[in-house]
Residue, then its C-alpha position, 0 to 999 in steps of 0.5 A: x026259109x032255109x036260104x034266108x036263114x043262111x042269108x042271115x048267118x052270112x051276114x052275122x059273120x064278122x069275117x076278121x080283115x085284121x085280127x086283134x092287135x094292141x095299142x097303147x098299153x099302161x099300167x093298168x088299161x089297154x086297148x084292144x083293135x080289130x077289123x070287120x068285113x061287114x058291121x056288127x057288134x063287138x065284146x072282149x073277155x079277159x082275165x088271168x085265165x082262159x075262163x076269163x071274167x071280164x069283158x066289155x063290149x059295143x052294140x053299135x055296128x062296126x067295121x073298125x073296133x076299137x075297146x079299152x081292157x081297165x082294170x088290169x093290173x101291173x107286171x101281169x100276164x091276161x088272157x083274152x079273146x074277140x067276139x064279134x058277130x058269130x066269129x071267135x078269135x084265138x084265145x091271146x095272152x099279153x103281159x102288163x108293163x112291169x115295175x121300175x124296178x124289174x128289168x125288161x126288153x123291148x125290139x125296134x124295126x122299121x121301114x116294113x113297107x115293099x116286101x112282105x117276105x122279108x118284113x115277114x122274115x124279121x117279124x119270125x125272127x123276133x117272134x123266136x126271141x125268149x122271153x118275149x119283149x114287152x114293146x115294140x118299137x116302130x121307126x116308120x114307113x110301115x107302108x109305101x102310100x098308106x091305103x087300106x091294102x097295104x096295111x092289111x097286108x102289114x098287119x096280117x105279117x104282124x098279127x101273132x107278133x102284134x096280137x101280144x105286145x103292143x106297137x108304137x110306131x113314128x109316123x115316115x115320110x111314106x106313113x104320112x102319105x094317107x094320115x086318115x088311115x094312120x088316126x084310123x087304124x092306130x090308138x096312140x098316146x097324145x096327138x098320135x103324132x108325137x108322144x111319150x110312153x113309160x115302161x118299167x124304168x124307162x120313158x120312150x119319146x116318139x118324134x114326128x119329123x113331118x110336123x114342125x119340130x124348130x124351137x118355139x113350135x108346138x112339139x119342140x116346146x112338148x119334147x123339153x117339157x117331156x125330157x125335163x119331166x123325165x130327168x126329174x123323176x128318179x124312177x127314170x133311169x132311161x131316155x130313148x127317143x124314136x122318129x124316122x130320119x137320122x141326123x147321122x148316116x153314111x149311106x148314099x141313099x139319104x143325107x142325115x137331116x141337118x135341122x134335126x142335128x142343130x136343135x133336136x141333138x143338142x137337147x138328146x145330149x143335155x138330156x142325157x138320152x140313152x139310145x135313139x133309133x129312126x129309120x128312113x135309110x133301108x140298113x142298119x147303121x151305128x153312130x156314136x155322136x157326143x155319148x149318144x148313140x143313134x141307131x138306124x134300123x130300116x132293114x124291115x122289108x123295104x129294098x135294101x140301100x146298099x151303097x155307103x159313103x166313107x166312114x166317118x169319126x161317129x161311124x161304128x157298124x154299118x151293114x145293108x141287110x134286113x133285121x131288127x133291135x133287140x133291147x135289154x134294160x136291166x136298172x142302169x144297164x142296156x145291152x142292145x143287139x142288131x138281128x138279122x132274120x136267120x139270127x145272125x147279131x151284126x152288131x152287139x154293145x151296152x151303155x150305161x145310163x147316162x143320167x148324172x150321179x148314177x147310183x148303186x144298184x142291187x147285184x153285180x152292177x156297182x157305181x159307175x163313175x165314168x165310161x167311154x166307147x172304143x174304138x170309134x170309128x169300128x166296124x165290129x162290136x162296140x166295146x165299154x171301158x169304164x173308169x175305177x169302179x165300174x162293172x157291168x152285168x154279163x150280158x143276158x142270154x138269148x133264144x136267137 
């Protein structure tokens, strides 16, 4: 009898393969992932406290869990935790997206897949970053061919940076290797594919390069209705826009796309997008093309590409090194920062939004009327020299 009660009790364990993550995070919702080694059921509780107050639940066993937290209310901070089977996970906290009023920061990385050490490295550094960002933003190749290991491994190196923000990445050349386990594992808005998230004054558009993208295709015709959307709603003050190739690089490793220059650049242009961010070359490499600046960060643990190709006029700063982004948006002002893992900025800038008739803000910043960047190329920090009436807020600081 004992060995059988003891069979049972091992059996009841739920043994967490991933811990909780979140996934798609709103104003008032967000959902709540883990993984099981054996099926069971599962339940969160949350609420403003540890004493919680709140949960919901599954019967059903499952390896794969997957819950929606409603309810919750906007720029506010939940506590919550996982029950599943006999097991209990840490008691975590997240913050809801604030208002468009409030200012934010969100980081940017990619391309993680190979060394788990050094992704480990830059997921540590972001992890110091105070305050905390609100999102996190991922340009691609988590992995190297997408099978269940790799991404046990990817989200054991993320599960503290992952269990309190929440994670939206853009499918890469190595991410669509295995698609099954990306619907698997993931929670994304849309297709899951490509799709559009709001935070604060801002929308982020996730483009997927691996599905057809030319005018007249199905995303092409989503991502002009998106950007028109956006450009219509005056909360809006920010456009950025993520996907895996870059149109511009100067490194050996890869040549920027071409098909993404001629009709998806245009449009960034049109739409007035304040940054955009891929991957796909493993460095850090900063473009200024028609005011829209273009922001590879691969520097997240794949083996470095370390041989460039000469300078070119869009050219800013270009460094073969592991790091990440680090964004601040504050009303119509975003300061953003390239971070190496020992804390070390390569490269630090602000733009302004470039939405037409940018209006006054309450505080330091004034009416901006015009702007330009210099010098370009560079190869050290870019600077903002603005036309009569233009000021900028100091740049926030940081715990780097």
């Amino acid at each position: 009898m004992l060995l059988a009660g003891l069979a049972a009790m091992a059996v009841a364990r739920a043994e967490f393969v991933k811990f909780p993550y979140l996934q798609n995070l709103t104003d008032s919702t967000v959902v709540v992932r883990w993984e099981t080694a054996t099926p069971v059921s599962g339940k969160v509780q949350y609420g403003l406290s540890r004493a919680y107050g709140m949960e919901v639940g599954h019967t059903n066993p499952a390896i794969d869990h997957e819950l929606v937290l409603t309810g919750l209310v906007r720029d506010t901070v939940y506590h919550y935790r996982v029950i599943s089977g006999a097991d209990t996970s840490v008691d975590g906290v997240f913050h809801t997206p604030v208002s468009p009023a409030a200012r934010f920061r969100f980081v940017v990385l990619g391309d993680n897949r190979s060394d788990s050490a050094a992704h480990q490295s830059v997921v540590d550094r972001i992890l110091l970053v105070n305050p905390g960002p609100g999102l996190v933003i991922n340009v691609g190749d988590l992995t190297d061919a997408g099978d269940t290991g790799e991404f046990r491994t990817f989200f054991n190196v993320e599960e503290r940076l992952l269990g309190a923000v929440a994670m939206y990445p853009a499918p890469g050349n190595h991410d669509i290797r295995n698609l099954s386990n990306w619907f698997r594992f993931f929670t994304l808005p849309n297709n899951e594919r490509w799709y559009t998230v709001r935070y604060g004054n801002a929308v982020f558009h996730c483009l997927d390069n691996y599905s057809e993208y030319t005018p007249g295709s199905e995303q092409f015709n989503w991502l002009v209705s998106e950007l028109i959307a956006a450009s219509a709603d005056p909360l809006v003050r920010h456009i950025f826009v993520f996907f895996h190739e870059p149109p511009y690089t100067t490194n050996q490793a890869h040549s920027g796309n071409p098909t993404i220059r001629e009709h998806l650049c245009p449009l960034f242009e049109r739409f007035g997008v304040t940054l955009t961010f891929q991957g796909h070359v493993h460095a850090y490499e900063h473009s200024v093309v028609n005011g829209v600046h273009y922001i590879i960060t691969g520097g997240g643990g794949a083996p470095l590409h370390n041989q460039w190709r000469p300078a070119q006029p869009w050219t800013v700063y270009r460094e073969a090194t592991f790091e990440f982004v680090l964004v601040d948006v504050f009303g119509d002002t975003v300061f953003c920062r390239g971070i190496k893992p020992d804390g070390v900025v390569i490269d630090s800038f602000q733009v302004l939004s470039r939405r037409s008739g940018v209006e006054e803000t309450t505080g330091p910043l004034a009416r901006v009327n015009t702007f330009s960047v210099y010098p370009n190329p560079c190869q050290a920090n870019l600077r903002i020299s603005g036309g009569r009436n233009n000021s900028v807020r100091p740049e926030p600081a940081v715990a780097l």
